[in-house]
SEZA-69117 format. One record per residue (C-alpha): residue in three letters; x, y, z. Coordinates in steps of 0.5 Angstrom, whole numbers, padded with zeros to 4 digits, always signed. Example, Ala and Ser with C-alpha at 12.3 -4.5 7.8 and 13.67 -1.06 7.14 Angstrom:
ala+0025-0009+0016 ser+0027-0002+0014 
% end
This chain:
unk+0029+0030-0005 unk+0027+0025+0000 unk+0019+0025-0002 unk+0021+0024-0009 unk+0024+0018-0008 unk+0019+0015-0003 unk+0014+0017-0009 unk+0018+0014-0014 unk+0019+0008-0010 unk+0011+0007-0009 unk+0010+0005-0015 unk+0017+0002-0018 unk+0016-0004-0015 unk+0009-0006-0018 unk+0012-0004-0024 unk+0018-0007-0025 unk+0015-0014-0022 unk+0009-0013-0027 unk+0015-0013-0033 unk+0019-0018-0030 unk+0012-0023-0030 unk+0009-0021-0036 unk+0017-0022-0040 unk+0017-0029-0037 unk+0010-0032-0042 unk+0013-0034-0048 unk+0006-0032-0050 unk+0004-0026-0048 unk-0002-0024-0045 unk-0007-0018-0048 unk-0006-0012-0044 unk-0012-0010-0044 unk-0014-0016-0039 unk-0008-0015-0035 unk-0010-0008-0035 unk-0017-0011-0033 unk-0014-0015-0028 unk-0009-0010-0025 unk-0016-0005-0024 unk-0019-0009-0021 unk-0015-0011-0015 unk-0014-0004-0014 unk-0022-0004-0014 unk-0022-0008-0009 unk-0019-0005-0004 unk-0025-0001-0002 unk-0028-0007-0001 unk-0022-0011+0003 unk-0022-0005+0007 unk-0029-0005+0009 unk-0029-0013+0011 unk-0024-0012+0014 unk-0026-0006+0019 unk-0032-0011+0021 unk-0028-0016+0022 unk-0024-0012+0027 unk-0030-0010+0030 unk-0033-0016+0033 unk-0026-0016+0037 unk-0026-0024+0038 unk-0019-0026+0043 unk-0018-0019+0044 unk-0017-0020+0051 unk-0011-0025+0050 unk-0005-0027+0050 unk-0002-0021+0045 unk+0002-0026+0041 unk-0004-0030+0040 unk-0009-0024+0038 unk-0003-0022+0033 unk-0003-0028+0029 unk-0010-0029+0029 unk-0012-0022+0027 unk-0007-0022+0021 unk-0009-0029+0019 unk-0017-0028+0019 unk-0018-0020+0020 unk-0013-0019+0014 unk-0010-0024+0010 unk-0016-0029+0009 unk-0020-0022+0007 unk-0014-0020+0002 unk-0012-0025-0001 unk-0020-0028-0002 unk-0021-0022-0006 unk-0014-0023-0011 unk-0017-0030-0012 unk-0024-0027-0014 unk-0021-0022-0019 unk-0016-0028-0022 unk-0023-0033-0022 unk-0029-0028-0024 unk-0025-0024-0029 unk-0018-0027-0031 unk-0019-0034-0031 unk-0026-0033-0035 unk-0023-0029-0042 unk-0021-0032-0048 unk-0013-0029-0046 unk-0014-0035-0040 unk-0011-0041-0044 unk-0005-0045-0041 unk-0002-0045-0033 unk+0003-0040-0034 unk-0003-0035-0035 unk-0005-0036-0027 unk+0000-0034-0024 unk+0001-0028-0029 unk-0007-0026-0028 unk-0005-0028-0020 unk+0000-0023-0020 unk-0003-0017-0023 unk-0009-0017-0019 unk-0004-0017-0013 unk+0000-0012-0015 unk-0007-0008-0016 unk-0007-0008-0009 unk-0002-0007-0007 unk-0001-0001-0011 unk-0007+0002-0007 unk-0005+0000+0000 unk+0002+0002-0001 unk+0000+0009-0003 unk-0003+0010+0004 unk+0002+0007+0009 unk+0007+0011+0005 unk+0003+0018+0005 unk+0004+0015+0013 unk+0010+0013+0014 unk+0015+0017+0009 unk+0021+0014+0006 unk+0023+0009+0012 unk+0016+0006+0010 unk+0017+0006+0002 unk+0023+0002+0002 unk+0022-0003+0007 unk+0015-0004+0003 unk+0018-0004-0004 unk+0023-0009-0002 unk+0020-0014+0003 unk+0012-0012+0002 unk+0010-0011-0005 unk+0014-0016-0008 unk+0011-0021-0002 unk+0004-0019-0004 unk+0006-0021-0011 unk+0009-0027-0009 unk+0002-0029-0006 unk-0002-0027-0011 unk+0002-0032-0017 unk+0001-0037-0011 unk-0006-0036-0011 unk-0006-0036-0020 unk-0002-0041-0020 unk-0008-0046-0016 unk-0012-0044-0022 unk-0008-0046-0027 unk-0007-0053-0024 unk-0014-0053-0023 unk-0016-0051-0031 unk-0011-0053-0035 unk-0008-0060-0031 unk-0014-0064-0029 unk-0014-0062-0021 unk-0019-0061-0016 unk-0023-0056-0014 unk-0019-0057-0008 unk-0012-0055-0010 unk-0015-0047-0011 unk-0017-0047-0003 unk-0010-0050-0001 unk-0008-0044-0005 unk-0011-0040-0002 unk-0009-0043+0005 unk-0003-0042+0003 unk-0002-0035+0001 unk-0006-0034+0007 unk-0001-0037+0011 unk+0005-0034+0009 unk+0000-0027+0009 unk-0001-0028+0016 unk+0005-0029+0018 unk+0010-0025+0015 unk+0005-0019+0018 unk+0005-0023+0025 unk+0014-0023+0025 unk+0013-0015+0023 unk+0008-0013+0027 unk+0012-0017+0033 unk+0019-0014+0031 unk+0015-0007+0032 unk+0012-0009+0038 unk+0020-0011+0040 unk+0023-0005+0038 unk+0020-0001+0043 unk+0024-0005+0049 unk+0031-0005+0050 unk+0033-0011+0054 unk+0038-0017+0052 unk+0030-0021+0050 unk+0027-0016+0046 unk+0033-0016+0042 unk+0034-0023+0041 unk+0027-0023+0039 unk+0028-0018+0033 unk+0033-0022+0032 unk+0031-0028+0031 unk+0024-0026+0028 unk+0028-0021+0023 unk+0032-0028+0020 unk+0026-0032+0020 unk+0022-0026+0016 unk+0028-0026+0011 unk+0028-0034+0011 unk+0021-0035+0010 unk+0022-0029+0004 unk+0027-0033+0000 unk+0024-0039+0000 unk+0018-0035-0003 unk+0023-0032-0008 unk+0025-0039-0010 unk+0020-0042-0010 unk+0017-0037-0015 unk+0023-0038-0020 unk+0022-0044-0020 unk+0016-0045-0022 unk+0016-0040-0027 unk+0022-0043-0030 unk+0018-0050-0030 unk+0012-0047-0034 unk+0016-0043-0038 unk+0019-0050-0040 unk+0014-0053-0042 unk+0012-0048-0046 unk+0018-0049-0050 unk+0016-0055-0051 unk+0008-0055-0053 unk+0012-0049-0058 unk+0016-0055-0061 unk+0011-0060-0061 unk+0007-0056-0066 unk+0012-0054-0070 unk+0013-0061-0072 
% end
């Protein structure tokens, strides 16, 4: 029983967020671009993995400090590769189609070329890890790479619909790279943690557990928000044509 609902819940996630954004658009995009769109962050994997592994090769701060070596590995050996190839997929691809016209669109392109990739890695961390993994990763994991890539998207509909600067796209980019990096530094030094037994240890997993669920809901927040915005001022282009 337990391998189908690790199964089920593999993929569900990336089903129900993609559902949920896709109903957001008062203008519904194409599904053959969305399709496109999600494909393509699921192709990008592969390349993700590659840069990746050659990063970690080089061992730059190996020998420091842990903590230190943590977040500088899931800030440049992971989150920079990861959320520069979701970023390429919505610019190379989404962001150039006919589908591509108001700034909502960023952030729904932003999210399936996210979910993509996520689908693929969770795959693999499930195969490995069982349904402890599956629903940890369905609940804190997959929607967070969703969030980052709406983050991403979004900068994109700033910068081709409101007149912004190239730099707003980088600064998004900084930012669901920061949030990347440290929502898998708080895991990996939670797990690092668990394997003490002492009154600190527990302290850490503690306070590194809220901060994860904090940092989580602000995400979720700002998200709603920002969709609600967009969706309204949809509503209010539709009004203006009507008239």
């Amino acid at each position: 029983m337990l391998p189908l609902i690790s199964f089920v819940l593999t993929f569900l996630p990336a089903v129900l967020l993609m559902g949920y954004f896709y109903r957001r658009e008062r203008n519904r995009e194409p599904r053959k671009v969305l399709t496109g769109t999600f494909l393509l962050g699921v192709f990008s994997f592969l390349p993700v993995v590659l840069v990746e592994n050659f990063l970690s090769s080089l061992n730059v701060l190996s020998h420091a400090n842990p903590l230190f070596f943590n977040l500088y590995d899931m800030f440049a050996n992971v989150a920079v590769p990861e959320e520069s190839f979701k970023l390429l997929v919505i610019i190379l691809y989404s962001a150039r189609t006919a589908a591509f016209d108001e700034p909502m669109d960023g952030i729904v392109y932003g999210v399936a070329a996210a979910l993509g990739f996520a689908t693929v890695e969770n795959i693999f961390y499930v195969l490995e890890g069982g349904f402890g993994t599956a629903l940890t990763r369905a609940i804190l994991s997959v929607p967070s790479h969703a969030f980052w890539g709406a983050i991403l998207g979004y900068s994109v509909g700033q910068f081709y619909f409101k007149g912004r600067r190239r730099t707003v796209i980088l600064l998004g980019l900084f930012v669901s790279v920061s949030l990347h990096a440290f929502f898998n530094f708080l895991l990996v030094t939670v797990e690092g943690a668990a394997a003490y037994t002492d009154t600190i240890a527990g302290f850490l997993i503690l306070a590194m557990l809220y901060l994860l669920f904090i940092v989580f809901a602000l995400e979720i927040v700002w998200i709603l928000r920002t969709v609600r915005r967009l969706r309204r001022e949809q509503e209010q282009i539709a009004q203006k044509e009507i008239h």
